[in-house]
N, C-alpha and C positions, 0 to 999 in steps of 0.2 A: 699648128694647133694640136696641143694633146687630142689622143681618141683610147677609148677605153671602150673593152668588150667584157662584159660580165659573160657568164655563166653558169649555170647551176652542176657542182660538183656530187662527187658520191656523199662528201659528210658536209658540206658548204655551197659557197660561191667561189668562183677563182677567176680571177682577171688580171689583163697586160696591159700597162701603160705605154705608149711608146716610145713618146719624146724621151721620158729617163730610165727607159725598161727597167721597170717597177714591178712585181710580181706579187699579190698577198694572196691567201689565203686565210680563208676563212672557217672557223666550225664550232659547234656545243657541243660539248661532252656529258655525257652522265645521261642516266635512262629517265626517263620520265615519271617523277613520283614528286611528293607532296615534301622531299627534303630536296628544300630550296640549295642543295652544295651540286645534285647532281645538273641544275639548269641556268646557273650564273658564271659562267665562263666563257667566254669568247678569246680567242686566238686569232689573231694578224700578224699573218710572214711578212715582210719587204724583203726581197733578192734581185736579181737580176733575170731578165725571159727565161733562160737558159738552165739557172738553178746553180750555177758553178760557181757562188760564191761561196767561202768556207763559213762553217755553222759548228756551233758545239757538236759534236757526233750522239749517236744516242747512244754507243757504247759507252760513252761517261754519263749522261744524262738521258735515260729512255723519256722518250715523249708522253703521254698521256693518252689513252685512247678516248676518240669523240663519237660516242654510240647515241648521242643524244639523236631521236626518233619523232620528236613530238612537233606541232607545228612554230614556225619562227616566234608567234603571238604568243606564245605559250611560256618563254623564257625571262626570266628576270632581268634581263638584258639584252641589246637589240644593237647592230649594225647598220649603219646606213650611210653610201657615200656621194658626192660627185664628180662626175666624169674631167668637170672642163672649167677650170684649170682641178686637178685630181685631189680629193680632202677624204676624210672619213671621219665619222663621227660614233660615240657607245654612250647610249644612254640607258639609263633607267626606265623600264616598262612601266613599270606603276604611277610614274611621278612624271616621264619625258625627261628627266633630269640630266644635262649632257654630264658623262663622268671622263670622255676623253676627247677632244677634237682637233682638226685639222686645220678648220676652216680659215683660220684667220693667217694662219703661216704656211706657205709653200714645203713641202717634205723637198729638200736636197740629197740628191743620190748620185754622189758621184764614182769611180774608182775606188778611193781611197777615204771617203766621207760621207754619211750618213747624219742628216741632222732630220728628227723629229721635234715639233714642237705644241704644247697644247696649253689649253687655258683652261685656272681655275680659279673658285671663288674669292675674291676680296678677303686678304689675309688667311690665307689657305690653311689649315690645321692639316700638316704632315708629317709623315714621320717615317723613319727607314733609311733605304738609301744607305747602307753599313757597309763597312765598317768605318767609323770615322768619331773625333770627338770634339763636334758638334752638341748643342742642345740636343736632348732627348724630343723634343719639339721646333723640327728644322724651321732656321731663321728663313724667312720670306723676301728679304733685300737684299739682293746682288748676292745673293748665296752661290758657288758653287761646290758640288762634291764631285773631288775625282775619283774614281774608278782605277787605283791600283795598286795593289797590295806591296805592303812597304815596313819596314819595320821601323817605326817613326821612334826614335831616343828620348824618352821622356816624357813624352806623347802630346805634344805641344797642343795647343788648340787648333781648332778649325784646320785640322790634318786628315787626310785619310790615312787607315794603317793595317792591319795583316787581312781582315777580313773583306770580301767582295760580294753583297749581296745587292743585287740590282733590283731591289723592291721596294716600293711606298706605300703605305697605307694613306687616306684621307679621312676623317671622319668629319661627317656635317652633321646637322640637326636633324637629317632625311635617312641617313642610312652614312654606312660606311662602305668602302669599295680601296683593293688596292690594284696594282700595276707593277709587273714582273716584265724585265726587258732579260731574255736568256740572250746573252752575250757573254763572249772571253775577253773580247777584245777592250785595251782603254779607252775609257769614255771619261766625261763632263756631262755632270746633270745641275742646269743651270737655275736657278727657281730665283725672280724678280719681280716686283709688285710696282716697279715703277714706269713702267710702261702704259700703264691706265689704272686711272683710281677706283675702277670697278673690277677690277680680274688683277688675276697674281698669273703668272708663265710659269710652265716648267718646258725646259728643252734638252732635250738629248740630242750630244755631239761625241757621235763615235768614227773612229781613226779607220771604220773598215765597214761597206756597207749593205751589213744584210744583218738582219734585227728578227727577232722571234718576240711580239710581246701577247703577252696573257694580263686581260682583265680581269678580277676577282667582283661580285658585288652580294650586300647584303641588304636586306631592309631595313636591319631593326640595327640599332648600334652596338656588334659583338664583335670585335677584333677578334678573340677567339674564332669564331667561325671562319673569319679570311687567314686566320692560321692555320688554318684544318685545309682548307681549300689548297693555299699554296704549297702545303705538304702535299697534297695529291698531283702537283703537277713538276717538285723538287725531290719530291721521296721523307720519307721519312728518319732521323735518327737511328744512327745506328745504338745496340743494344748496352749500357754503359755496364762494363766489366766489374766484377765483385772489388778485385784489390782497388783499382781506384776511388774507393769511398776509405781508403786509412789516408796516415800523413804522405804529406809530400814534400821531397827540401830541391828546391834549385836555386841558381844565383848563376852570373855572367862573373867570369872572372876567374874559375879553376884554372890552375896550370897542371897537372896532370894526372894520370888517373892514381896516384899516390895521395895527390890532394882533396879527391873526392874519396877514397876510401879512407882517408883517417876522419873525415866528417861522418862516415858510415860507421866506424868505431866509436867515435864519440856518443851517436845517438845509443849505440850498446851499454855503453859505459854510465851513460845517464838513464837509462831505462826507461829510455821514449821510444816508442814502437814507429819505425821506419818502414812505409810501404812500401815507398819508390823513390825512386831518387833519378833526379834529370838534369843533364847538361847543358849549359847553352852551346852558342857556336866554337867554343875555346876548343872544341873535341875533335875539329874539323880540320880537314886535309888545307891550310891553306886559304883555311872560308871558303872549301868548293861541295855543294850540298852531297849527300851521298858518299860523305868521305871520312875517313877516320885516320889522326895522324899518329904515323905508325911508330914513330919516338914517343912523345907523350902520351898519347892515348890507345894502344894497339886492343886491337877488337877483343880477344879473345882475354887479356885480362881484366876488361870490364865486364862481358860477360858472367868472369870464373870467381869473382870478388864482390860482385856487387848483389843487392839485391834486384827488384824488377828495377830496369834501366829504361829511362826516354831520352833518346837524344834529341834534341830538338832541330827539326827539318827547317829552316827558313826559307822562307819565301824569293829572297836574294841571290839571284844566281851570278857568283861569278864567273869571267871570260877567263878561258884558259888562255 
């Protein structure tokens, strides 16, 4: 028999499962006031008793502080679980409106596998889940998006490809609300409506398992505002630099940096104003990221020749 101990933490609840040493964490962030971004966030860990499973570090991604003070009732969003067999659920305060649950699928936690799975309304309006091209309003049958960045050739459909954001937004006729899973690791987020013709699934299957997820929620229908939200718990853009607002020329397929600077003489020649100029992979040691090859592309005379230079970093690591 699962048994489960709650208890009341310094900014939450925190409780151990035993049967699958199950760990979450629970808490609200933001102080308590009348702007509904600082009291609609809830955060649930799954790890192991121990903690020793590996997690984004926060030297890449700081965490979010949860200074929220005010009573549970008081939050635009609400936690609540069962012990036996172990579920949880986050609803909406105002409406009881479940926006994430457990209840109906068992959480798998194994070693090496993490499956969370939950239900949502009959033909779900989603969206997220990037990078990928997909509809801009994710398909609801048998859909899945995988989780890893890829440099997909042409960008064929229903691919994932450079970008990994493990976010969805939902929006209903009651509000809108999204769900942020901080993970590195590859995943499959499954979303299928054929399971019952009253609810659509969505199910997260991660290759590693300990899961950080953040739910966002709003009342009124502003996606903007769960944009502002998930910026406070992913960080904000960095500051976009003066030259990159001129021209930009790149293309795949330079052979060396003779051939990129006679296309930098060209734009002189035609008296087109050239900001920057970027490489793709042609520049690279052998396709190994971090590398510049030192026949065709030797560092110091793209520096000394070029204007502002981007080489372009990809995502593909080759094995030495």
């Amino acid at each position: 028999m699962q048994r489960f101990w709650p208890r009341l933490g310094e900014i939450g609840f925190n409780g151990y499962l035993r049967d699958r040493r199950v760990f979450f964490l629970l808490f609200l962030s933001g102080a308590v006031c009348s702007d509904k971004s600082t009291e609609n966030r809830i955060h649930v860990k799954i790890t192991d008793a121990n903690s020793t499973r590996y997690e984004v570090p926060e030297s890449v991604l700081p965490r979010p502080n949860g200074t929220f003070q005010g009573s549970p009732s008081e939050a635009a969003i609400q936690f609540n679980y069962t012990t036996s067999p172990f579920s949880f659920t986050i609803y909406r305060t105002s409406t009881s409106e479940v926006l994430f649950t457990t209840g109906s699928h068992p959480i798998i936690f194994e070693p090496q596998y993490l499956r969370v799975k939950t239900d949502l309304p009959s033909n779900a309006n989603i969206y997220g889940l990037g990078e990928h091209s997909d509809p801009f309003r994710l398909p609801t049958y048998n859909t899945t998006r995988t989780f890893w960045s890829r440099d997909a050739y042409l960008i064929p459909t229903n691919t994932n490809l450079y970008g990994n954001h493990p976010i969805y937004f939902e929006h209903r006729t009651t509000g809108s609300h999204g769900v942020f899973l901080l993970n590195s690791n590859g995943m499959d987020v499954k979303i299928n409506d054929t399971e019952s013709v009253d609810s659509t699934t969505l199910e997260y299957n991660l290759n590693a398992p300990q899961r950080n997820l953040y739910t966002f929620s709003v009342t009124l229908d502003d996606p903007v505002e769960l944009s502002k939200q998930y910026a406070e718990v992913v960080g904000t853009p960095a500051e976009v630099p003066y030259w990159s607002f001129g021209f930009h020329q790149c293309r795949f397929g330079y052979t060396s940096f003779v051939d990129v600077a006679n296309v930098i003489t060209n734009y002189s020649a035609a008296e087109i104003p050239l900001e920057t100029m970027w490489t793709d992979i042609d520049y690279m040691d052998g396709r190994r990221i971090f590398t510049v090859d030192p026949d065709y592309f030797p560092l110091l005379e793209c520096a000394r020749s070029w204007t502002t230079f981007m080489p372009t970093i990809s995502i593909t690591v080759r094995l030495l």
